[in-house]
N, C-alpha and C positions, 0 to 999 in steps of 0.2 A: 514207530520203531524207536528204541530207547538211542540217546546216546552212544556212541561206539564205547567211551569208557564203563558204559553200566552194563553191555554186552557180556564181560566174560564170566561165560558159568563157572559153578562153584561144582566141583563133581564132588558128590557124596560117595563112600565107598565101604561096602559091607565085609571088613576083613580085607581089603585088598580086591573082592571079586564084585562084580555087578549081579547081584540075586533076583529073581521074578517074584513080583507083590505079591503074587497069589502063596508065596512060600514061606519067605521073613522079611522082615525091613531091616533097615540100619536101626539104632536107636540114636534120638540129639537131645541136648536139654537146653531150651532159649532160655533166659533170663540170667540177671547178674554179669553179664557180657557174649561171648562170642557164642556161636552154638559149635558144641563138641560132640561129635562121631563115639560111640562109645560100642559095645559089645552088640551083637545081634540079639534081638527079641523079637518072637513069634504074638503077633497080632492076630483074632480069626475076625476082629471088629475092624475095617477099614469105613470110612467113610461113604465108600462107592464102588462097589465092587461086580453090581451087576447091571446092563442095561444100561438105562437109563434115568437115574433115581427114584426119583418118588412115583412116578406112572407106570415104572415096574415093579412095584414091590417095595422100590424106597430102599433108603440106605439099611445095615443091619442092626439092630439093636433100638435101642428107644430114646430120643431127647426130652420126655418125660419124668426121669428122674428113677426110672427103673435098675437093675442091676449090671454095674459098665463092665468091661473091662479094666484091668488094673496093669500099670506099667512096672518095670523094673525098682523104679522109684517108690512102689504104691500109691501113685496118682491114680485115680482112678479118671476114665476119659469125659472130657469136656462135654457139658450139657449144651443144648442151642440156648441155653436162658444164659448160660456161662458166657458165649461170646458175640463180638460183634462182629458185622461184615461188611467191607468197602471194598467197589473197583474202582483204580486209578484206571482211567483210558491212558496210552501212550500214544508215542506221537506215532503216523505214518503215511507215509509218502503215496499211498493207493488209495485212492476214493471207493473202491470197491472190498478195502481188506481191514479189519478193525483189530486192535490191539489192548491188550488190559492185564494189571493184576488185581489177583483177588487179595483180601489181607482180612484174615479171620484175626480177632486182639482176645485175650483172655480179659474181658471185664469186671470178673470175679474176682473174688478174696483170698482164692485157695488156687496153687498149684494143677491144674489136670494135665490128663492125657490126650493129645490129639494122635489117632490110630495112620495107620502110613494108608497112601492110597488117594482119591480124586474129590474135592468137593462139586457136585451137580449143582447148576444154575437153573430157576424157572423164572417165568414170568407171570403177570397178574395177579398179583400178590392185591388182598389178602388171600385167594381163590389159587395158590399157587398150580402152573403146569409146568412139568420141565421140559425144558429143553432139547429135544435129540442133539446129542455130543457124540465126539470121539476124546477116547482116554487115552493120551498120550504118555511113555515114561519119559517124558521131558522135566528137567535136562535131566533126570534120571532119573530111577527106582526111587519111590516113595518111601519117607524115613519114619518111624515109631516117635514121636515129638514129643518131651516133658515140658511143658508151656507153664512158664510162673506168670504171677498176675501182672497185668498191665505190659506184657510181651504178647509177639505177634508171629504168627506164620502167614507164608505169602504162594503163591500159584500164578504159571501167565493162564492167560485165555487169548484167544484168537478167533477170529470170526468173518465173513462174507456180509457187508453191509452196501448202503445204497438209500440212495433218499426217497428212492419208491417204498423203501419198507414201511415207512411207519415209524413212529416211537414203540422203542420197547419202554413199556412201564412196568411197575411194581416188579424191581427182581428182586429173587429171594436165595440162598441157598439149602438145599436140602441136606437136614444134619440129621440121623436117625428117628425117621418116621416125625420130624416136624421141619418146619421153617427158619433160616434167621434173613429178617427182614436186610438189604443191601441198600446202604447209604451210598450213591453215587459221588464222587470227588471231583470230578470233571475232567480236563486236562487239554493238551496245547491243540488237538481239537473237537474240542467241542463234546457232545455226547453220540458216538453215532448208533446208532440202530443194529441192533441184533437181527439180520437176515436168516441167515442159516451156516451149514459147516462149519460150527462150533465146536473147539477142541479147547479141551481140558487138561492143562501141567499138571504134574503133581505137586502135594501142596510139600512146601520144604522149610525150614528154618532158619533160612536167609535169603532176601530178595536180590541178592547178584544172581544174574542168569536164570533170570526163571523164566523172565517173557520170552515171549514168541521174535525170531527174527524173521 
């Protein structure tokens, strides 16, 4: 569980009204300083929008280098070769309950697009499977994300662990119909095991209030 001061969300607001992903996103642009809330744009490429990613069908679109979606901006959206991926584990008080953010970083040269909606977690990477998740709009509706190079968008995750589980090894995240390999960071404890009831934040353009409490 994070700190109480890293606790309070950051609400994103679409015009004033809270909108469903399946319809439009906010738009943000991270890089150069704060991330800014700007006009509504219709995504039909989310990250995760059915199931549960790559063992159903996979996210939509290709991390191939195939033809993306283009943002407000003309970003067109983030390849998986474009970024990287790391979960911090947080801290928490349950030996039974896990806690984490994801942190996708634009590794590239060039501005893209990260589309609003949920990044899927697998495991056994290089051989990736995912995960069953729940998609949660924590702390809110997913935003349409202009990401400049060397900025980052972030997501909590939350989990049911237990030292009967086993290591989870090799995670990966599922980014249209491919992989990006997840660099674990560690954190105050330890790395715990991915059991089950894994729930998925949306991913958003600031880490105040993303994780799970």
């Amino acid at each position: 569980m994070k700190p109480k001061s890293l606790r309070t969300a950051t609400v994103l607001a679409c015009g004033g009204a809270m909108v469903a992903l399946a319809l439009t996103g906010c738009k943000a642009e991270v890089g150069g300083g704060s991330a800014a809330p700007t006009t509504s744009a219709n995504s039909s490429a989310q990250p995760s929008s059915n199931g549960s990613g790559q063992a159903s069908g996979g996210t939509s679109g290709s991390g191939g280098g195939s033809k993306a979606p283009v943002g407000q901006t003309g970003a067109a959206r983030c390849l998986s070769t474009e970024l990287r991926a790391d979960i911090q584990a947080q801290e928490s008080h349950s030996e039974e309950e896990g806690f984490g953010t994801l942190i996708l970083t634009n590794k590239s040269g060039r501005t893209c697009l990260i589309p609003s909606g949920w990044a899927p977690i697998g495991s056994g990477g290089p051989n990736y499977q995912a995960l069953t998740a729940t998609r949660e709009n924590y702390p809110g509706p997913g935003t349409n994300i202009t990401l400049r190079s060397g900025r980052s968008v972030f997501a909590g995750l939350k989990w049911r662990t237990s030292p009967d589980c086993g290591a989870t090894s090799g995670l990966g995240v599922s980014w249209y119909n491919s992989w990006i390999p997840v660099r674990y960071l560690g954190g105050p404890t330890g790395k715990p095991p991915i059991c089950d009831s894994l729930s998925l934040g949306t991913i958003q353009p600031i880490m105040n209030g993303v994780n799970f409490t």
